[in-house]
Structures are given as structure tokens and as C-alpha cells.
C-alpha positions in Angstrom: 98.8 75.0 158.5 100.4 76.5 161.9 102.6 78.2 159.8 100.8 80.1 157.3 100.3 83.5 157.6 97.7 85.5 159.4 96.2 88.2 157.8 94.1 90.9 160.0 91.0 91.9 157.5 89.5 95.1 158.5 85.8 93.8 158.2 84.1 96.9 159.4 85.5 98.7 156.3 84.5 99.9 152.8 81.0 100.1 150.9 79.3 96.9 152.2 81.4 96.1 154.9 80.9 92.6 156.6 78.5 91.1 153.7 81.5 91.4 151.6 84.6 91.2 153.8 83.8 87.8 155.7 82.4 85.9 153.1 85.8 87.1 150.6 88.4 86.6 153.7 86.7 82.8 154.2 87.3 82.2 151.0 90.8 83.1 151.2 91.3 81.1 153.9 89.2 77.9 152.7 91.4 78.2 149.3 94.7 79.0 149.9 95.0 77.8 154.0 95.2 81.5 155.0 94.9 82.1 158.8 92.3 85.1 159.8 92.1 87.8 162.0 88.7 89.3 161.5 88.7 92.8 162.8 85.3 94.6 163.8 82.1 94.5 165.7 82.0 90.8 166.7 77.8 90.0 166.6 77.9 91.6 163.2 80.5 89.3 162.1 79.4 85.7 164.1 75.9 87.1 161.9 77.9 87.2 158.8 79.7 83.9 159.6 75.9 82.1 160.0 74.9 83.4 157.1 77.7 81.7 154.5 76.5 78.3 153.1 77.2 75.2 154.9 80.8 73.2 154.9 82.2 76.8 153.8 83.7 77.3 157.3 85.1 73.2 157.6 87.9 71.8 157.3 91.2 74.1 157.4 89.4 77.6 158.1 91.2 78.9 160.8 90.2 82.1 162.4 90.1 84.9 165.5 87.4 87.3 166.2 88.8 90.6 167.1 86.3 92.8 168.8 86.4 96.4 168.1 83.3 99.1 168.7 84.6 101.7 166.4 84.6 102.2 162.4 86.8 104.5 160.2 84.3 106.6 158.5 84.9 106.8 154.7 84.7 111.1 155.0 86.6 111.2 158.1 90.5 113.2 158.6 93.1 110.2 159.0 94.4 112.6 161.5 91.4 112.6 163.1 90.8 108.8 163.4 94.5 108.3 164.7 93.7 110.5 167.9 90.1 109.9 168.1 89.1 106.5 167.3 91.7 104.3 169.1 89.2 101.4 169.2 88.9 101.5 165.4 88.9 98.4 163.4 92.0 99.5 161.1 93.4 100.6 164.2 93.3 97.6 165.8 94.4 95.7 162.7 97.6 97.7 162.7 98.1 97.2 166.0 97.8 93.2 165.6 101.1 93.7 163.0 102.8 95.5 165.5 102.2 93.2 168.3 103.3 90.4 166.2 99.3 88.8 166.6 99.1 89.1 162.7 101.5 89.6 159.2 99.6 91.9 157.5 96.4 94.1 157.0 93.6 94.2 154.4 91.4 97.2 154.4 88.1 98.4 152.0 87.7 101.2 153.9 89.2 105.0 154.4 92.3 104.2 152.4 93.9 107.9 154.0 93.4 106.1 157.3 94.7 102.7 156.3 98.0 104.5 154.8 98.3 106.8 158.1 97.7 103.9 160.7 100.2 101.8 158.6 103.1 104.6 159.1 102.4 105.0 162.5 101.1 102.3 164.2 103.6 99.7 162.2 106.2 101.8 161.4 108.3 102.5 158.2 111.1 100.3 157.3 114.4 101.8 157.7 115.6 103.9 155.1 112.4 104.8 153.6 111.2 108.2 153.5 107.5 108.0 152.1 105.5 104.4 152.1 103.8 104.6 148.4 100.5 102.7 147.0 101.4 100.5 144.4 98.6 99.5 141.9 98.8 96.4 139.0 97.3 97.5 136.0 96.6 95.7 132.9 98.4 96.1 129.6 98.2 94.9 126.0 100.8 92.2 126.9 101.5 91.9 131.0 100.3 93.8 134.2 102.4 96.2 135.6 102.8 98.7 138.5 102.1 102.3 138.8 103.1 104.3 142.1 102.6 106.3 143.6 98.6 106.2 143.1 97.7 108.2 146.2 99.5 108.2 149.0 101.8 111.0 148.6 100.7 114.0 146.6 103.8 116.2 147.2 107.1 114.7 146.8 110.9 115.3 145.8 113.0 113.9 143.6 114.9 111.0 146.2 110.8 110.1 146.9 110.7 108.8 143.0 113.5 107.1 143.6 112.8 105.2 146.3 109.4 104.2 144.9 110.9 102.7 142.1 113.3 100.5 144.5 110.2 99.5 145.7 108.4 99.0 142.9 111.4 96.5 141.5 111.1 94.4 144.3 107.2 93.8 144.5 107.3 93.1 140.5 110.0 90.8 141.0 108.6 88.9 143.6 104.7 88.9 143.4 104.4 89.2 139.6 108.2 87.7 138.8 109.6 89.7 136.7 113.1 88.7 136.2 114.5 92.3 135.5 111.5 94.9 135.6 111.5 97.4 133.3 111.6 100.9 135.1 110.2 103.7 133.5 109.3 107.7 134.4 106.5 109.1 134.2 106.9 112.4 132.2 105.5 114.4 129.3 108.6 113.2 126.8 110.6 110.4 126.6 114.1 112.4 125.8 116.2 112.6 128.5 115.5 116.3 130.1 111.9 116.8 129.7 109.5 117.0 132.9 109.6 119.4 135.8 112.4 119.6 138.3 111.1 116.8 140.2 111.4 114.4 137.2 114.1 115.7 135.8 116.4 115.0 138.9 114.6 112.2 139.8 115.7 110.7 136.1 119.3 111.4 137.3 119.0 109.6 140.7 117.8 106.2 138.8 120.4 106.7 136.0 123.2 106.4 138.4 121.1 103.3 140.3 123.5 99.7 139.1 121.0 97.4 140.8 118.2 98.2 138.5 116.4 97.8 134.9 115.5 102.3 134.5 114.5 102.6 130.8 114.1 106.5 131.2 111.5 108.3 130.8 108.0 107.3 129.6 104.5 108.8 128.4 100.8 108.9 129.6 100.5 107.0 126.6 102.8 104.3 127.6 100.4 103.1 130.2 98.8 100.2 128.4 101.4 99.2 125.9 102.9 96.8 128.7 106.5 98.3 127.2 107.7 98.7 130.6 107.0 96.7 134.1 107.1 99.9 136.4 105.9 102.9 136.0 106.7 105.7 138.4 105.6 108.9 139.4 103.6 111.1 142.2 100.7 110.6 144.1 98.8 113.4 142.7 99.9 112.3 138.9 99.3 108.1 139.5 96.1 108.8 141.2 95.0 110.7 138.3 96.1 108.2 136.0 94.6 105.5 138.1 90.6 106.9 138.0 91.3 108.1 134.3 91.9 104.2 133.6 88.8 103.1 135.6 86.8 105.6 134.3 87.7 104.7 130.5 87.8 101.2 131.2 84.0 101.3 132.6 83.2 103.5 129.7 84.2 101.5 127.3 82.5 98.5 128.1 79.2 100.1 128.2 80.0 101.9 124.7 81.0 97.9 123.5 77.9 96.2 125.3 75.6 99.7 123.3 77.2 98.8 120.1 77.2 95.3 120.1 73.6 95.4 120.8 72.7 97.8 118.2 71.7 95.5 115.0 71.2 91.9 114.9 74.3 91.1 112.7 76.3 92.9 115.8 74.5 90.4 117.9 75.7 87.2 116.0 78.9 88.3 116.0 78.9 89.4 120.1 77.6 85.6 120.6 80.7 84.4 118.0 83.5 86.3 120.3 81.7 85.7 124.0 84.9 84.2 125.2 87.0 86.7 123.9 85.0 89.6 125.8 84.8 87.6 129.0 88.6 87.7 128.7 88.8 91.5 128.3 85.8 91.9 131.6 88.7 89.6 133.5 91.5 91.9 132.6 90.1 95.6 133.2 88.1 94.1 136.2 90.3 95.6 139.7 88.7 92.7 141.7 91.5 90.2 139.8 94.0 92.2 141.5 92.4 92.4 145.1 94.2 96.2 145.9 97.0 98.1 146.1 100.0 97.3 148.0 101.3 100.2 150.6 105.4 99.6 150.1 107.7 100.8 152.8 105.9 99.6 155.7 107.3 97.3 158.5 104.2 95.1 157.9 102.2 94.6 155.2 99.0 96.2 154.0 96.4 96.2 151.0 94.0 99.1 150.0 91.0 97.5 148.5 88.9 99.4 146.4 85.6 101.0 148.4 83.5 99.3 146.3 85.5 95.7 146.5 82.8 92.8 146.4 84.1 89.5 147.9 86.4 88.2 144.9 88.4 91.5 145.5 88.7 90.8 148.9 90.1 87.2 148.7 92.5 88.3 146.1 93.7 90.8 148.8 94.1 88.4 151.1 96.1 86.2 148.9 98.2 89.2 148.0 99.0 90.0 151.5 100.0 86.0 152.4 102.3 86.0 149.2 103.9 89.0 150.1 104.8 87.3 153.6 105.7 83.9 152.3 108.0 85.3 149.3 109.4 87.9 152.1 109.4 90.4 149.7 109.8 93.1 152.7 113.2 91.6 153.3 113.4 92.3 149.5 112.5 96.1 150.1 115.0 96.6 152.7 117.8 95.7 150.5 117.3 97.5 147.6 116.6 100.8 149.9 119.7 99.8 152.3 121.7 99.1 148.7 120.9 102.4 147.8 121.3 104.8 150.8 124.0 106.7 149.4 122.3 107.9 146.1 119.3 108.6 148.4 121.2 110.8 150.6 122.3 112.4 147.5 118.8 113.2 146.4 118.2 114.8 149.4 121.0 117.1 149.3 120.0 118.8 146.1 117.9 121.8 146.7 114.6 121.5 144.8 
């Protein structure tokens, strides 16, 4: 128990802060044997703590109260909650990584603040440029990651590269993928199609010997589950990202409509119930907890706004598997094995 890792959850954060953040980091904790750091406004969270049902905090629940008198406001500049609101709860979550008081972060709430505070309050890891947000997302056959979804909207060619380094890592150790799959994200698959950016990313991962590149891939390549990684900008993923939430969550309500409609289409939704609880499991974000930031010194999850408490302890889990697997150590040799072709990136003028 001692040894398991501690995990700072930013409690103040997201849509229903505390009322979803305690009772999801508790049951992280009560499950897997998590150790908590539970960041924010310390009567609203001993309030929270009195409210979950009885036994729920026995046993092997182990956890801090972190006071903090400040929130991250979900409109607010990160640069403006770096220099202004030193007291803030993901600030003083970061600040617990760096001090050595925790292993990693989980945030709900401004995730521009929760990637800014990461970078500079933890640090970078040597060697990479840009952190990226790395999201799962369900396929026909297997998940698999897309990045960048957000965190870097403008980027050059040795930016792609390094993501996918990344990437290969985090599918190798927290999905375990033997060899992941490493694909482009481009408007053809022939070699030579995309912008500039793409196109000389494409060579940077072509010379790469360490890794699995397939080339380039398709918007329509997303779900197929053909490839394990998928990389591209932050401006493209995040795109990509809310068109896949928004046609997920569309298309259950057209299905639920339909199968509604006529009483033969009720019989029939009654016959395959198990079957459409399986697809609700798979297009549901909350079985994924949130998206990695990769390239940090420590580690932190963006969770959703909207996260309820399942989301939550799925971060959590996330961010105690990425310490125990020590996929970080992971990062820092496939960026470190790759320094040369990275420099080379940056020497060609975009």
C-alpha cells in the first residue's frame, strides 16, 4: 500500500466539481489501492467526503486534504491563471508533482490551464519540444490513439514526429500493443499528399528504425481500427475529436428514435439489449477516464468538462498505471533514441 502511487485530483475542477470528483477519486482509491491527494477548498470537500455512503471510505482508502482558496475558471486565459491565481487548485496539484508530494495530476477542469501548468510548473522531459494530448478512441476492432487533440494548434514537421514517439510508447505500455501501428493523418494515403507539414513530417518517420509508421492515412481511417496511432495537429485531432463525439451522440439518439418507432422495432431492440449496451460502453469517453498530456516530467490527465464520477476513477487508474508501468521512462527513450532525426526536422525550413 505505501508504495502505490499518489495521484493529486484537482477536485475544484470541471462541470460539477467536488460532487463528481471525490466520490470518482474514492473509488479509485477503494478499488485499485490508489493513494489521494485531493486538491481544493477543504470544507467543500470534508462536505463531499460525509456525504458518500458508509464503509466507502474504510479499509485501504488513503488520502490528503490539500487546501487551496482559488479555482481555474473554465473561460479564463491559461496565461492568466499562471500569473494570477497561484493559490489555484491545478496549480497546486502541479506543484505537488514537482515537489515530489504526488506522481501525477487529474484535472476536469480548464484543460488550456491544466496543459500550461503542466509545462511549466512540472517541466517537459528532455528532448521534447511540444507536450501533446493523447486521446483513446474506439474502433471497429481495438482502441487507439489520436494526437494531438488540442494542445498544440500550430506545429512543424519534427512536432509530428515527436508525437508519434510518444504516441508508441503510451500504446505499448497502457493499451500493449506489441508493435503499434503508426499512421499520418492526411487527405491521401500515397506517399506525397498533405501540406508541407505532413509531407515532411511523413519523411522524418520514414527514416525512424525504432518504430511500426504505416504512412499515411485518411479521415476515414479513424474507426476502422487498421492502425494503433494516429497522428496529426492540434487544430486537425481536436476537430476530429468533437466530430466523433458529436456523431457518436447523434447516433445513438437517431438508433434509440428508430428503434422506438413501431412495435416490431421494439421486439427486436428488447432481442439485441446486450448488444446495444455494448456499443453505449464503447463510444462512452467515461471508459477511457481522459486524455493523457505526453511529454511532461509528471503525469497528467484531461478529463472531459462534463466527466461524472466513472470518468474520474478511470483517470485516476490511468494516471497510477502510467506510474507503475513507468511509461515516462518509456518516453524518454524513444525521444533520446531519436534526437538526431529531430534535430534534422528542425533544420529544414518550413
Amino acid at each position: 500500500m505505501h508504495n502505490s502511487p499518489i495521484i493529486a485530483v484537482d477536485v475544484m475542477g470541471g462541470d460539477h466539481g467536488p460532487a463528481v470528483n471525490i466520490p470518482g477519486a474514492i473509488e479509485a482509491a477503494r478499488t485499485y489501492g490508489i493513494r489521494l491527494a485531493l486538491v481544493g477548498d477543504a470544507e467543500k470537500i470534508k462536505a463531499e467526503l460525509d456525504r458518500l455512503p458508509s464503509g466507502m471510505l474504510s479499509g485501504k482508502v488513503v488520502y490528503d486534504i490539500v487546501h487551496t482558496d482559488e479555482v481555474a475558471g473554465m473561460d479564463e486565459k491559461p496565461s492568466d491563471i499562471l500569473r494570477r491565481k497561484k493559490n489555484s487548485s491545478i496549480q497546486v496539484a502541479c506543484r505537488l508533482v514537482k515537489e515530489g508530494k504526488a506522481d501525477g495530476i487529474v484535472s476536469a477542469g480548464n484543460s488550456g490551464a491544466t496543459v500550461a501548468c503542466g509545462m511549466f510548473i512540472m517541466g517537459r522531459i528532455p528532448g521534447v519540444d511540444r507536450p501533446a494530448l493523447a486521446s483513446v478512441m474506439p474502433t471497429e476492432k481495438k482502441p487507439i490513439v489520436l494526437l494531438d487533440v488540442g494542445a498544440n494548434v500550430d506545429c512543424k514537421p519534427h512536432h509530428l514526429f515527436q508525437f508519434g514517439l510518444m504516441a508508441d510508447a503510451y500504446a505499448r505500455d497502457l493499451l500493449e500493443y506489441e508493435s503499434p501501428r503508426i499512421g499520418l493523418l492526411s487527405i491521401g494515403e500515397e506517399e506525397g499528399k498533405g501540406n508541407t507539414q505532413v509531407k515532411e513530417a511523413y519523411d522524418l518517420f520514414k527514416m525512424a528504425k525504432n518504430i511500426r509508421f504505416v504512412g499515411n492515412v485518411e479521415g476515414r481511417d479513424l474507426f476502422t481500427g487498421d492502425v494503433d496511432v494516429i497522428v496529426c495537429d492540434g487544430f486537425v485531432g481536436n476537430v476530429a475529436l468533437k466530430l466523433s463525439e458529436g456523431l457518436s451522440s447523434s447516433m445513438s439518439r437517431i438508433l434509440k428514435r428508430e428503434l422506438l418507432s413501431s412495435l416490431i422495432a421494439k421486439i427486436g431492440t428488447l432481442l439485441a439489449k446486450s448488444a446495444f449496451k455494448r456499443f453505449a460502453r464503447m463510444v462512452d469517453y467515461a471508459e477511457y477516464g481522459g486524455a493523457p498530456v505526453l511529454g511532461l516530467k509528471g503525469i497528467a490527465i484531461v478529463c472531459h468538462g462534463a466527466s461524472n464520477a466513472k470518468a474520474i476513477t478511470n483517470a485516476v487508474k490511468m494516471a497510477a498505471a502510467f506510474v507503475e508501468k513507468k511509461t515516462n521512462e518509456r518516453l524518454v527513450e524513444a525521444i533520446s533514441a531519436n534526437e538526431e532525426l529531430t534535430s534534422f526536422g528542425k533544420a529544414v525550413k518550413n
